[in-house]
matplotlib code that plots the C-alpha trace (Angstrom):
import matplotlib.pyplot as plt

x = [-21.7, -18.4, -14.7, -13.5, -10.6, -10.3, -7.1, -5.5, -5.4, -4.0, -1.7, 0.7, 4.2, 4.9, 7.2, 4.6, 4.1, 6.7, 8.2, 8.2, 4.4, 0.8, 0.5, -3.1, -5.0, -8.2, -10.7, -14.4, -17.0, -16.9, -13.2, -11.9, -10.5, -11.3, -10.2, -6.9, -6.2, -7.2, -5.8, -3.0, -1.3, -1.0, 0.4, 3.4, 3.7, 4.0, 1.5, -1.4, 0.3, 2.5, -0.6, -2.5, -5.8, -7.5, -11.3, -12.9, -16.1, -17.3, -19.6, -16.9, -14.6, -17.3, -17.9, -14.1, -13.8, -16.1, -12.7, -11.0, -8.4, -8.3, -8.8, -10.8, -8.9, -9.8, -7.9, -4.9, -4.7, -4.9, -1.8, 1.5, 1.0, 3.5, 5.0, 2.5, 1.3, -1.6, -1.6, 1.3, -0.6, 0.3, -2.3, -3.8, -6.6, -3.7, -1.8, -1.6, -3.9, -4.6, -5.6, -8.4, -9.0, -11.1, -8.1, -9.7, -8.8, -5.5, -4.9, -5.9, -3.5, -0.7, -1.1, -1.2, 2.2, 1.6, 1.6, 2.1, 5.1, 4.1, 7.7, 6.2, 4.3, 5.1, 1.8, -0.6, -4.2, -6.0, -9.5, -11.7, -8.7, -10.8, -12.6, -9.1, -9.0, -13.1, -13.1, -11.3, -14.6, -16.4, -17.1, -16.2, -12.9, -10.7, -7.6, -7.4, -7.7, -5.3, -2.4, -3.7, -2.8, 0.5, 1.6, 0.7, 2.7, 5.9, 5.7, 5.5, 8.7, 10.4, 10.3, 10.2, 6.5, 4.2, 1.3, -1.5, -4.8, -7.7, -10.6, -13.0, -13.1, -9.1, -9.1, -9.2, -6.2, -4.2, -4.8, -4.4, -1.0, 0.2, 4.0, 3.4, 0.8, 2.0, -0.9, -0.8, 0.0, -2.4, -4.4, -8.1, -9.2, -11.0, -11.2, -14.9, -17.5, -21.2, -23.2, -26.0, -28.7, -30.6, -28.9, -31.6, -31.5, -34.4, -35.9, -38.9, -39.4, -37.9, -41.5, -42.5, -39.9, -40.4, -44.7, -43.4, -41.5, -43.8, -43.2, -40.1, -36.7, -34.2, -31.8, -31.8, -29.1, -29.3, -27.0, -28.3, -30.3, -33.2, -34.1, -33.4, -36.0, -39.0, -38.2, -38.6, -41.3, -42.9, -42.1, -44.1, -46.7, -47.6, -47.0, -43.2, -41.7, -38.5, -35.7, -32.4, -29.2, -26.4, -23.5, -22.9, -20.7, -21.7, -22.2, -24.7, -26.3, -27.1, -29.1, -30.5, -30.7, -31.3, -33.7, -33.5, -35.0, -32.1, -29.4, -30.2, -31.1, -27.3, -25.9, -27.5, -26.6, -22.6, -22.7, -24.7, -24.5, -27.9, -31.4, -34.0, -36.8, -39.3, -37.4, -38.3, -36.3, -33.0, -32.1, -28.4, -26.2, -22.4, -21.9, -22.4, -21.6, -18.4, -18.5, -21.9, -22.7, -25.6, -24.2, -26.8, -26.4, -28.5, -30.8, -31.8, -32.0, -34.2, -33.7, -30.9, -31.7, -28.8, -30.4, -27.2, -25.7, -21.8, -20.6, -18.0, -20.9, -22.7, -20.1, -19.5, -23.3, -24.0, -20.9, -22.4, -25.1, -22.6, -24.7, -26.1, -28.7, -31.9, -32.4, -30.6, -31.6, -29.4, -30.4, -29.4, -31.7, -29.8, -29.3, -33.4, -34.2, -31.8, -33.9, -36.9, -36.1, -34.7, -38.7, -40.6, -44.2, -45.1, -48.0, -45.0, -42.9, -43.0, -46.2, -46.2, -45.8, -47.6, -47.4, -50.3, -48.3, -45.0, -46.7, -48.1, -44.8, -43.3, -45.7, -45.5, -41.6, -41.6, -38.3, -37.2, -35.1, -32.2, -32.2, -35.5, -37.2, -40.1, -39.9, -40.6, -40.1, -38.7, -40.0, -40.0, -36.5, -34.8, -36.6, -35.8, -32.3, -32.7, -34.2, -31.0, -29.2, -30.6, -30.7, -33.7, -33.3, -36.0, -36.4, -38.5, -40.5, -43.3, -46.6, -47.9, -51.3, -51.8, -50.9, -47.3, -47.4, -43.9, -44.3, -41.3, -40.9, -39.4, -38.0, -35.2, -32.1, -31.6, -35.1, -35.9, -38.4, -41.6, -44.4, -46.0, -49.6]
y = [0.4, -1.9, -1.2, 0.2, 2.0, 5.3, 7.3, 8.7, 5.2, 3.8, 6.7, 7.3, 8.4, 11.4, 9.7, 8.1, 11.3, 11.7, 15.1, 15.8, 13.9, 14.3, 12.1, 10.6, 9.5, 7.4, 6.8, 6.2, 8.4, 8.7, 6.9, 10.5, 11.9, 15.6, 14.8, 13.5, 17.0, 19.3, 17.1, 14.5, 16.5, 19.9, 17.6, 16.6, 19.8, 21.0, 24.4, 24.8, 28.0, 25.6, 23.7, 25.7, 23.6, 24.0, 22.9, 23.0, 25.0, 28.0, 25.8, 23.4, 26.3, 27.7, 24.6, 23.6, 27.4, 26.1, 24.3, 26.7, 26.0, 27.4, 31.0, 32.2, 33.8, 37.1, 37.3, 35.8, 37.7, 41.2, 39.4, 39.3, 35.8, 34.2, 37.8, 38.5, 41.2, 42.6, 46.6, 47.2, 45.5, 42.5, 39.6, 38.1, 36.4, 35.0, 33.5, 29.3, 29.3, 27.0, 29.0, 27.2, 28.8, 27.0, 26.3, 29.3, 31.8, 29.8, 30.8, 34.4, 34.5, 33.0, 35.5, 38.5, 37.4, 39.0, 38.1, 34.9, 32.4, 28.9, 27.9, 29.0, 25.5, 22.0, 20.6, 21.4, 19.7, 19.3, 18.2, 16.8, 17.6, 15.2, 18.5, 21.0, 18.3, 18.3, 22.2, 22.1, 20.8, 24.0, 27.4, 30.8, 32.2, 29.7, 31.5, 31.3, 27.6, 27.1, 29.0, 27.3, 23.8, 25.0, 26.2, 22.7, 21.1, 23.8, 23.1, 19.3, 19.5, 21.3, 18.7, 20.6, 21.0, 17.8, 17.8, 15.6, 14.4, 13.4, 11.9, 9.0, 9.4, 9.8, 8.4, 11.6, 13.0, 9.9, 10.4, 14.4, 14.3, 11.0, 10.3, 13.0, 10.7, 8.3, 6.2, 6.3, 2.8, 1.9, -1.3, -0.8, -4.1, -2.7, 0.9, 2.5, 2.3, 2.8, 0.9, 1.1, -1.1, -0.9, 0.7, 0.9, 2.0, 4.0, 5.2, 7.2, 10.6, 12.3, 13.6, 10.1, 8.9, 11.7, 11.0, 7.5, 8.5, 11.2, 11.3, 10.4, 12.3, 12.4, 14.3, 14.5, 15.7, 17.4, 19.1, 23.1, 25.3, 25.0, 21.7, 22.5, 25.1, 22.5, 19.8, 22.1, 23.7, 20.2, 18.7, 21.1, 21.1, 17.7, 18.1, 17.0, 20.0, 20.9, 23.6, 23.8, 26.1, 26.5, 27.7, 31.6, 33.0, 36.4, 34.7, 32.0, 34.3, 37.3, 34.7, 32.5, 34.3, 32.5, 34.0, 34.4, 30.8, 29.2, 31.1, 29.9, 26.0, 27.3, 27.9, 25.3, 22.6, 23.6, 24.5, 21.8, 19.5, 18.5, 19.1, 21.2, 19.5, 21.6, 20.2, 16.5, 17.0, 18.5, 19.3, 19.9, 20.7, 20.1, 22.9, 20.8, 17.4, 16.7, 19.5, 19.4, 16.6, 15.3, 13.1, 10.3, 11.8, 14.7, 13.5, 10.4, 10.1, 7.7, 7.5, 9.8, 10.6, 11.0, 12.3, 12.0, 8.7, 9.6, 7.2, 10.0, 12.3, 9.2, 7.9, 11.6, 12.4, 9.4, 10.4, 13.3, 11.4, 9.9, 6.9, 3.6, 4.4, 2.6, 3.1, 5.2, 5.7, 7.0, 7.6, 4.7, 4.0, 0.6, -0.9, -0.1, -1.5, -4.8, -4.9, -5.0, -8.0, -9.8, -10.1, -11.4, -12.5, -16.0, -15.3, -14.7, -18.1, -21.2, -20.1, -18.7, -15.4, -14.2, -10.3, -9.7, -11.2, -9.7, -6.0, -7.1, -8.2, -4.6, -2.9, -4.6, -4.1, -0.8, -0.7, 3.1, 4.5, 6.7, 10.1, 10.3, 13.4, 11.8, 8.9, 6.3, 2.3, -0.2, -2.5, -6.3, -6.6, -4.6, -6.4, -9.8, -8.8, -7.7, -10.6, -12.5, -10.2, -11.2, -15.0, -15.8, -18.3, -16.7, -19.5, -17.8, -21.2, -21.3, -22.5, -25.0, -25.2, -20.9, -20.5, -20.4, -18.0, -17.2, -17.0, -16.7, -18.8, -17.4, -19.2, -19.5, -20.4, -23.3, -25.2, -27.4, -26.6, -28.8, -29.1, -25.7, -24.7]
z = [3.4, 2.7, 4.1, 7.0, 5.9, 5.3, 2.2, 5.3, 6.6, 3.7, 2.5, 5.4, 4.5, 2.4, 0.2, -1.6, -3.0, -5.9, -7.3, -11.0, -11.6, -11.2, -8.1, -8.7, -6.3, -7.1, -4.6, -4.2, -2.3, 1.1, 0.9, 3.4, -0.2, 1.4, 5.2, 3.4, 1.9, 4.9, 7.8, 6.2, 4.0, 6.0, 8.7, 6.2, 5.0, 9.4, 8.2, 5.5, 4.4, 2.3, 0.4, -2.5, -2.9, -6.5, -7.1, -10.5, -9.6, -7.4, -5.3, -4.8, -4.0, -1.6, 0.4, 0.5, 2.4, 5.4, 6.7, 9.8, 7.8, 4.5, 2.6, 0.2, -2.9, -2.4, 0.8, -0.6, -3.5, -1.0, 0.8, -0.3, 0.4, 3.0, 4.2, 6.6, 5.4, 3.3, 2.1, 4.3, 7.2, 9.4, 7.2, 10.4, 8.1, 6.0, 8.9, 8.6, 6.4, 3.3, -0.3, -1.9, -5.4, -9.0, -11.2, -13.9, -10.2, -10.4, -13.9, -13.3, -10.5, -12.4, -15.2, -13.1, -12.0, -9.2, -5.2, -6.5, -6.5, -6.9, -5.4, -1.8, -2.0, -1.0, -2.2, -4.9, -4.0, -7.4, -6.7, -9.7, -11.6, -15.2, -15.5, -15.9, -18.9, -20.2, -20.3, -23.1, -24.8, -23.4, -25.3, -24.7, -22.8, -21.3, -21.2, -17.7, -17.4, -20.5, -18.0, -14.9, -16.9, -18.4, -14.6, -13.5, -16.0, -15.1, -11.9, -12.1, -14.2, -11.8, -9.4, -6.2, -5.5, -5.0, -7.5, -6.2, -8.1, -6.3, -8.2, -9.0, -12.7, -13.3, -16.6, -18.5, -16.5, -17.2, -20.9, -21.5, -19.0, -20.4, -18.9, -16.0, -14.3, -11.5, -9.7, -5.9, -4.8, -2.1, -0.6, -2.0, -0.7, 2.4, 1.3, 2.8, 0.6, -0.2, -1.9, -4.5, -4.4, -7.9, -10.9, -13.5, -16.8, -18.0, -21.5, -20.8, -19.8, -16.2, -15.5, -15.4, -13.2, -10.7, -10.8, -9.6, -6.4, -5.1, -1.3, -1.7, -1.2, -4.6, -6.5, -10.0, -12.4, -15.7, -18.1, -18.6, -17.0, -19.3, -18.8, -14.5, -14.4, -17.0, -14.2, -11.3, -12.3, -14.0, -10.4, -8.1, -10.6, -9.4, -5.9, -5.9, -3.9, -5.9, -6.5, -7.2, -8.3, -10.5, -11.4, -9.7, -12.4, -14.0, -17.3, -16.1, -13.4, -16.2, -18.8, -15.4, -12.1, -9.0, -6.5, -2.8, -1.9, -4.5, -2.8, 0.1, -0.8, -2.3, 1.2, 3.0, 0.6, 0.9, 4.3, 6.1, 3.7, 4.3, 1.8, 3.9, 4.7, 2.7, -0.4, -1.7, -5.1, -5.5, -9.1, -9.7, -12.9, -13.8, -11.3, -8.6, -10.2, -8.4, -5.3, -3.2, -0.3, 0.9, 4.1, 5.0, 8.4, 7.6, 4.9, 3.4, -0.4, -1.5, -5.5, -8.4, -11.5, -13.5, -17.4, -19.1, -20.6, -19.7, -17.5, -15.5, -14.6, -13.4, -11.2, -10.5, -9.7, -7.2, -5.0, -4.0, -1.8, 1.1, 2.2, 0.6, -2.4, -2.9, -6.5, -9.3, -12.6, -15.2, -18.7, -20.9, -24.1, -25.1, -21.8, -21.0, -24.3, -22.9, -19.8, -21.5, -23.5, -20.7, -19.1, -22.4, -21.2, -21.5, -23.7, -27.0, -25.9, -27.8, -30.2, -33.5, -33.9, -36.9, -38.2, -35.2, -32.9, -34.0, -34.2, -30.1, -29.2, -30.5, -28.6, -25.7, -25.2, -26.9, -27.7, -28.2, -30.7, -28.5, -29.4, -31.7, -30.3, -31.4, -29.1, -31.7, -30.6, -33.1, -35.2, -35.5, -37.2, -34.9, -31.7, -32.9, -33.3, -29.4, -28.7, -29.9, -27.8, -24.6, -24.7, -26.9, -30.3, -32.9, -35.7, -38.9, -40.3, -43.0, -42.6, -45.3, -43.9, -44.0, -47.7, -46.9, -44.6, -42.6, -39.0, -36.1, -32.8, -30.0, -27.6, -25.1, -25.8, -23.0, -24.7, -26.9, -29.1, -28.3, -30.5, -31.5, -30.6]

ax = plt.figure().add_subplot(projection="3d")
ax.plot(x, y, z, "-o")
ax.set_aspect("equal")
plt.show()
């Protein structure tokens, strides 16, 4: 771990907070993003009742709700929110108390019109707020995030209530709200940090990579529920205890539903924050890539698996272990196939490579073609132009004595080529 400081440390007036924008704040994990929102800012505001935090999932939504002081959504929309009172009743539960709602509940609220009036608030948390912006890119009804974004962007042009950002991964916010964005200015030099050791691209198959770290304790990330429940079920198969959960909506749940045990590996996870210990593998999807935390405290985590090649949902995957990581993998054909050609054995240095040696020399890096379901490696025209890639001179020379046969040298680039074997 690197830094001592912590956003709340660094962020300490309310003016740097601007009206009329999308007040982004960009920080690392473990940086106190959350313990800025629930202590900092209800401190400016002088009561939570005038904060409306948004999250982009359920699970997020849930584990935000362990805080004394925030409310769920259901009982803010049974209260006439900031009357005090809820059916005609005095809202006890509602009293100094912070709404935390998924932007898609926002957007339901703000089209029901109402028990809702987004002028009550001072500040508007939007946690994760990149994935209000990547949901455009998902299927089926999102008519309730399409009003949750056009509120936002009322609101911000109103310039009464403070819009504030908080994310790792901003870059998609900056770009969908353009001219509304204004990046909180703040000294990063010494912000808290952890570190990750190893960051290894990898090529081959999950099931391997799991085989090599049995005993160990991981998480590993993968896009749909499908390919959860094969590496679940291929993990305890070889004595990797594993399980996982996803996203709780009616939609997911009717085509996947979780059992018992996964609802409450579910609870434990957003409540404690911790893995139980009769789990070694934790296998998560983009319902918990930005909410769930696994504090070092608790739990170590030896190793990640992250099987997707976006770099967001990388960076967004590996801050939800709080503590220095070992080794994490993230799925990244190219920058594998780099790595390879970085170590080339002795044995294909300085000697002539003839079509035997050239076919060896493709086997032995096995090279693999991303994408190709059938997992097929490249051949020697492809590998040399790797090999160019990563520091090596290949020269292509004819041998007078063989019949004229062609051969290659390899050889690297800071050598002289000596006399040939």
């Amino acid at each position: 771990m690197k830094g001592s400081q912590r956003i709340s440390n660094l962020i300490t007036n309310p003016d740097f907070i601007l009206p009329g924008r999308i007040n982004i704040i960009e920080a690392n994990c473990s940086s106190g993003k959350t313990y800025f929102a629930l202590n900092t800012i209800p401190e400016w505001a002088g009561n939570p009742e005038r904060i409306l935090y948004l999250i982009d999932t359920s699970n997020g939504e849930m584990r935000i709700q362990q805080n004394i002081i925030t409310i769920s959504r259901d009982d803010y929309a049974m209260a006439d929110y900031c009357s005090g009172k809820i059916w005609g009743e005095w809202a006890h539960t509602a009293d100094k108390k912070m709404p935390v709602m998924t932007y898609a509940g926002f957007g339901s609220e703000v089209r029901k019109g109402r028990h809702f009036r987004w002028q009550d608030f001072d500040y508007i948390i939007c946690d994760e707020m990149q994935n209000l912006v990547n949901y455009h890119n998902f299927s089926g009804d999102n008519t309730n995030l399409e009003a949750a974004e056009v509120a936002l962007q009322i609101i911000a042009e109103e310039k009464k209530t403070k819009i504030i950002a908080l994310s790792a991964t901003p870059q998609k916010i900056r770009e969908h709200f353009d001219a509304l964005c204004y990046d909180v200015p703040f000294d990063k030099s010494d912000l808290f940090r952890v570190e990750t050791f190893a960051a290894v691209p990898y090529r081959e198959s999950v099931e391997t990579i799991i085989q090599r770290h049995k005993g160990e304790t991981g998480i590993l990330y993968t896009t749909n529920v499908k390919d959860m429940k094969r590496y679940i079920a291929c993990a305890n198969s070889i004595g990797v205890r594993a399980n996982g959960f996803w996203s709780v909506q009616p939609n997911t749940q009717r085509d996947h539903p979780m059992d018992r045990e996964q609802f409450a590996l579910r609870d434990t996870i957003l409540k404690d924050e911790t893995i139980p210990a009769n789990i070694d593998l934790l296998v998560i999807n983009r319902a918990s890539e930005t909410c769930i935390k696994i504090d070092s405290k608790n739990r170590k985590i030896d190793y990640m698996i992250v099987h997707d090649k976006d770099k967001e949902i990388q960076t967004q995957v590996r801050d939800r272990y709080h503590g220095d990581l070992s080794l994490f993998y993230y799925h990244d054909v190219e920058g594998a196939n780099n790595l390879s050609c970085q170590h080339l054995p002795a044995r294909f240095l300085n000697t002539r490579l003839y079509a035997e040696e050239r076919e060896a020399l493709c086997d032995h890096l096995d090279l693999r073609k991303p994408d190709d379901p059938n997992r097929s490696h490249y051949k020697w025209p492809t590998v040399k132009d790797y090999l160019e890639r990563n520091g090596y001179a290949v020269e292509r020379k004819k041998d007078k004595k063989r019949n004229g046969r062609w051969y290659y040298v390899v050889r690297l680039r800071d050598t002289k080529m000596g006399e040939l074997l």
